[in-house]
N, C-alpha and C positions, 0 to 999 in steps of 0.2 A: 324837620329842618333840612334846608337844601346841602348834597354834600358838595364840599370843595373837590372841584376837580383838579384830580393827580396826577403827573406826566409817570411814564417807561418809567423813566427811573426808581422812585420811591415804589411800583408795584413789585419790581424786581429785588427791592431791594427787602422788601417787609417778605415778601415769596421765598426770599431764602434765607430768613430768619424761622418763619413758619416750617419750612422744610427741614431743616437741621436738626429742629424742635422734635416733627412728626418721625425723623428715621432715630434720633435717638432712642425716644420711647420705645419704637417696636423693636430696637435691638435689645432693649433691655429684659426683654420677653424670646431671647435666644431660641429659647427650643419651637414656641409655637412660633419662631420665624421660620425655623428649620422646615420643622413638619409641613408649614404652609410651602417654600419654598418646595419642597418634595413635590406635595400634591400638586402643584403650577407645573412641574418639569412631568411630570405621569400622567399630565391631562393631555400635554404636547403630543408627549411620544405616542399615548393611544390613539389620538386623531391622526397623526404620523400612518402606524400601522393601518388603522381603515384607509387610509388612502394609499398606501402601498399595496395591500390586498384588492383595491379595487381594481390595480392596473395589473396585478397578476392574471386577470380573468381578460380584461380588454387592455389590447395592446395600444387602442387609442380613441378618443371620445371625439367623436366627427370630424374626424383629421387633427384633433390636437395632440401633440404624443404626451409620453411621461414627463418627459424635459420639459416642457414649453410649462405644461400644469405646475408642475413644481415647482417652478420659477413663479409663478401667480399665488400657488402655496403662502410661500415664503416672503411675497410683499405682502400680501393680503393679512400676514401674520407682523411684517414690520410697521403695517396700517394700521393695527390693532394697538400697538404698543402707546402710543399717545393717552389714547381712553381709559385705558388698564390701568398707566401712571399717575395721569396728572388730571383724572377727571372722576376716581372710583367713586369720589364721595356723595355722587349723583344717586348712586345705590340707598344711599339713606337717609335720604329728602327725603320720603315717603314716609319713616318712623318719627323724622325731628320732625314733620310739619301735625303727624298725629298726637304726638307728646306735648306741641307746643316748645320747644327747646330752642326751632327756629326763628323766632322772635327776637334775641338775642344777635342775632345776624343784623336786626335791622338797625340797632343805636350807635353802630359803629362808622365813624366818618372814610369808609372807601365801600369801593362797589361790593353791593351785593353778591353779585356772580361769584367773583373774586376772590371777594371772603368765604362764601362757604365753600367752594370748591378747593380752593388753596390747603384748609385744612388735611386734606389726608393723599397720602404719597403712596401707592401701593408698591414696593418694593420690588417685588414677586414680577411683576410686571415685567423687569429688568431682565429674567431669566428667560421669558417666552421673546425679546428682543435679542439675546444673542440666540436662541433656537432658530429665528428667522432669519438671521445674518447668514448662520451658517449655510441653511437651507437654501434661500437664494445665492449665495457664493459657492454652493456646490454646481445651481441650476445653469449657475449663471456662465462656470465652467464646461459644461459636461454639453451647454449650447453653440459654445467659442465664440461667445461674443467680447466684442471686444472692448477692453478697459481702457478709457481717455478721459483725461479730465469734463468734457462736454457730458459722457456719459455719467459719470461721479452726481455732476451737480444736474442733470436732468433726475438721476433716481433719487437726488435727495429733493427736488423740488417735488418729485411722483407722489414718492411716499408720505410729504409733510401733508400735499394738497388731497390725497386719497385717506389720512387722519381724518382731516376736516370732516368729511360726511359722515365718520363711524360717529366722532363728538357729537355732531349737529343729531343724528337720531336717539346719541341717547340723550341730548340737552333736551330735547322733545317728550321723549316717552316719560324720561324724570321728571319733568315740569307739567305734565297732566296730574300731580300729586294736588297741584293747587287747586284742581278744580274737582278732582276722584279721589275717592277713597283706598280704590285698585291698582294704582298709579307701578305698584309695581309687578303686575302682572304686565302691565302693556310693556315695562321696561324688558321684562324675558321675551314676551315675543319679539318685542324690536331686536335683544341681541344675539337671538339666534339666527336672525338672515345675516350673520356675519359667516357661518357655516356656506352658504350662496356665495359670498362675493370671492370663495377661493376656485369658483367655475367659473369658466368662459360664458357671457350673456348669450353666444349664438348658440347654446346646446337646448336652451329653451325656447318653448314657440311664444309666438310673437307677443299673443296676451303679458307672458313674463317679462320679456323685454323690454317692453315698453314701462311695466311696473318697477322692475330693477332698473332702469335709466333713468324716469323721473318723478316716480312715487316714492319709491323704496330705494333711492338710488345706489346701491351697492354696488351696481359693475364701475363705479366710479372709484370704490375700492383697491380691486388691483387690474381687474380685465384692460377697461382703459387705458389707465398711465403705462399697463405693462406691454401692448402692443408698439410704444414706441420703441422696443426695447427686442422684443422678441420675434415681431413682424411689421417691420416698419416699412414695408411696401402695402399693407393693408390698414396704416394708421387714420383714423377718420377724424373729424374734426371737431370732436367731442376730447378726445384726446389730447386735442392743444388747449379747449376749455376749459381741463380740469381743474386746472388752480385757480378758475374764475367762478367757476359754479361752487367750489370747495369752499371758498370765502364768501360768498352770497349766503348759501344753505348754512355756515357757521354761525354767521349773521343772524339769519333769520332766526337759527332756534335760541340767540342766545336773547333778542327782540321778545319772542314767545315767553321763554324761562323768567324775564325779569317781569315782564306782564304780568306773569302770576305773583310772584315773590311783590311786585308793590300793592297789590289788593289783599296782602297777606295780612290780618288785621288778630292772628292767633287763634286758639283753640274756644275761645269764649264763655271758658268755664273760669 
């Protein structure tokens, strides 16, 4: 049966009925929120220290200093937060489509996408988003750049449209579930070139660069949006693209992800 399509409003409005729902529960599980919470903030600080120790040794990576890095740090960690939050439940396609649970998804009158995604709210997420704030608000100081409302809403346009591409790979590597068994292996390799997008794309040679711009597009993470910010006499014009490509590549994977989800006909036992 065809679904009746639904305007902003009613998705917004079922979104934070679901949401309420999903943070009640995990509060109600205090300590493994705790514990979880812990292990999110010890994951930060460790990558923290490897990247602190790395700049102990070099005072700077082909002209980039510590500041400039840590400023890409720290979006590339606020580019992150989007996924973490409001898309983890991509992680467990791969179990509900083996189980057959996913099926369930399909009798309900609003979008597929939507609905399963919607369900789960990672909280935790929230902690590695003030980790980043702080992080780029130290960077951001310690650069003397300067704070003007223009600046304000360029980094929140940076950081929404540099989300879009982490979402769109892993709405990709999630949705080869429908067609692989392995679905969620391809999903770890995809999210570890997110460890990449906190480097500058010029440190690697050009084979990489061309793969991190438009295969594996990660310098569209923080490199990009961040040279309007950090070197805006070197800003190129991929840089003004990014919220254009950001929502294309959102697009596409999320064209991909429902591709599989409607040939989804169950486990067949």
């Amino acid at each position: 049966m065809e679904r009746k399509k639904r305007g902003f409003g009613y998705y917004a409005h079922i979104y934070k009925m679901i949401l309420f729902q999903d943070i009640k529960s995990k509060m109600s599980y205090r300590a493994d929120f705790i514990i979880s919470t812990i292990g999110m903030l010890f994951t930060n600080i460790a990558g923290f220290v490897t990247f602190w120790i790395l700049f102990l040794n070099f005072p700077d990576i082909r002209g980039w200093t510590y500041y400039e890095m840590l400023f890409l740090y720290g979006f590339a960690m606020l580019a992150m937060t989007p996924v973490q939050c409001f898309f983890d439940n991509n992680w467990n396609l791969n179990r509900s489509l083996y189980t057959g649970d996913f099926i369930k998804y399909c009798f309900r009158p609003v979008n597929l996408f939507f609905y399963f995604i919607s369900e789960v709210f990672d909280i935790k997420g929230l902690g590695q988003f003030a980790f980043g704030v702080g992080t780029l608000a130290y960077a951001w100081n310690k650069l003397s750049l300067p704070l003007t409302p223009q600046s304000i809403l360029g980094l929140l346009i940076g950081v929404i449209s540099a989300s879009l591409f982490m979402i769109a790979l892993m709405n990709f590597a999630a949705a080869t579930g429908f067609w692989l068994l392995g679905a969620t292996s391809v999903m770890i390799f995809m999210f570890k070139f997110k460890d990449y997008a906190r480097y500058p794309v010029t440190i690697f040679n050009r084979g990489f660069r061309i793969i991190f711009t438009f295969l594996i597009p990660i310098g569209f993470m923080a490199y990009y949006p961040s040279l309007y910010f950090i070197r805006p006499d070197e800003v190129p014009l991929l840089t003004f693209l990014t919220p254009v490509f950001g929502i294309v590549f959102f697009y596409l994977s999320y064209l991909f992800w429902m591709k599989g989800a409607k040939q989804y006909t169950g486990t067949g036992s």
